[in-house]
N, C-alpha and C positions, 0 to 999 in steps of 0.2 A: 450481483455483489459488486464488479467492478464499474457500476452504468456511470457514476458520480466522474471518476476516474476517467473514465471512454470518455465523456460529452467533453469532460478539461481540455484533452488531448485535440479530440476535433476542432473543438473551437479554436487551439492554436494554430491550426492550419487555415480558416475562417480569413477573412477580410474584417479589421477593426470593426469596421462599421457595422454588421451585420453579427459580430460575435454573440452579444446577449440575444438574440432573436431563437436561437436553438435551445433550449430547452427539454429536462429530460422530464418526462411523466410517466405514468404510471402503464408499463409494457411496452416503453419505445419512447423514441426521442422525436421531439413536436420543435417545428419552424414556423414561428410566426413573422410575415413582415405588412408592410403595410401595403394598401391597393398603389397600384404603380410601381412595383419592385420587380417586375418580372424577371429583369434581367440578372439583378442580385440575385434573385431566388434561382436560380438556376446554375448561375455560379457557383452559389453554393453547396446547392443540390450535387453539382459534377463534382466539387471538390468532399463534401461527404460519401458520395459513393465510390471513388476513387481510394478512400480510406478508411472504410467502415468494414472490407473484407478483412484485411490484417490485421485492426486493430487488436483483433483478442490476443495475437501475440505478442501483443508488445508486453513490456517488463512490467513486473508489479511492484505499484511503490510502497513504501514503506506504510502509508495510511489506510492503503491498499487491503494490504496485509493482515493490517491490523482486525480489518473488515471481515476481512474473507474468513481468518482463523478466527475472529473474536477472541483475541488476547489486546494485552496490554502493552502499551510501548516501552514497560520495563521487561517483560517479558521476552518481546521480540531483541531488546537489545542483549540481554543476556545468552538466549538460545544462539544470536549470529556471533558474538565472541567464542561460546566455546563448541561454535563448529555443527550445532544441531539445524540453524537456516544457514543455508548456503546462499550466500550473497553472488550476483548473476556478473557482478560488478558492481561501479559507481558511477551516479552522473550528478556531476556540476552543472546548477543554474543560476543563473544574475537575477536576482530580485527583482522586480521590475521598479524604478525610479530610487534606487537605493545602488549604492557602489559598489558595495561586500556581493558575494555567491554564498550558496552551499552546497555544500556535497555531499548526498545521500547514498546508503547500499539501495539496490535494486534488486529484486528475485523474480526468477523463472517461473512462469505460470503453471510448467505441468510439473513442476518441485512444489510450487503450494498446491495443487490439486491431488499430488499424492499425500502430502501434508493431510488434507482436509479428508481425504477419502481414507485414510487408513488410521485416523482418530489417534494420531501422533501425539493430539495437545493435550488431551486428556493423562497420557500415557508421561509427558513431558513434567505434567504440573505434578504428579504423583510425585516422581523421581526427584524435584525437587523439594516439594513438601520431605520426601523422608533424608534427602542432604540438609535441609534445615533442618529437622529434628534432632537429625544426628552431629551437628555442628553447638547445638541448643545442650546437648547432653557432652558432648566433649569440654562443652565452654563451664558445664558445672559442676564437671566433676573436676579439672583445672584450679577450680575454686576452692572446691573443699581441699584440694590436693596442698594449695596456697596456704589457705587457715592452717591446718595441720602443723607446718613447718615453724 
């Protein structure tokens, strides 16, 4: 779920030159460089293997997320306002050839794996279908209450 996400990450540790050469496929992530690269290739070999144990821990990002749960980015921003994703923290990045950053929430991966293993979304989207309902039905009776007057 998060392979898209991992390959991003390694490739920022990478050397420019050889970034697009990693590539993820189908059950594992593929390096291709051209004959006479040995040295790069190895380089980079040490700097993926050097990185490819911890990466599962690193934070999940928000598109991440999106992934992993299959929800919606309105979704996700709703549940982390009122407190149902717990945000792991923030991280600020500079755009790459652009002046402005942004700053995104981050989550902890065994928070979305209990997320995902205890079928929280299902249980989430419910609760909210019946607060709209019940928002839907307050707003019309409001109305007639209006008319009447």
């Amino acid at each position: 779920m998060r392979a898209k996400g991992i390959v991003q990450e390694l490739r920022t540790y990478l050397p420019r030159a050889v970034q697009k050469s990693l590539q993820l496929v189908e059950g594992g992530l593929e390096m291709r460089m051209p004959a006479g690269s040995e040295q790069d290739f190895a380089r980079a070999s040490a700097i993926i293997g050097e990185r490819l144990p911890t990466i599962g821990q690193r934070q999940v990002l928000p598109r991440e997320i999106e992934d992993i749960l299959e929800i919606k980015a309105g979704e996700r921003r709703r549940w982390l306002a009122d407190g149902r994703l717990q945000s792991a923290g923030t991280k600020t990045v500079k755009l790459r050839g652009r002046a402005r950053s942004i700053t995104f929430h981050v989550f902890d991966p065994a928070h979305v794996a209990t997320i995902r293993d205890e079928g929280l979304v299902d249980a989430w989207r419910e609760a909210d279908a019946e607060r709209a309902a019940e928002k839907r039905r307050e707003a019309a009776w409001a109305r007639v209450r209006r008319k009447s007057d």
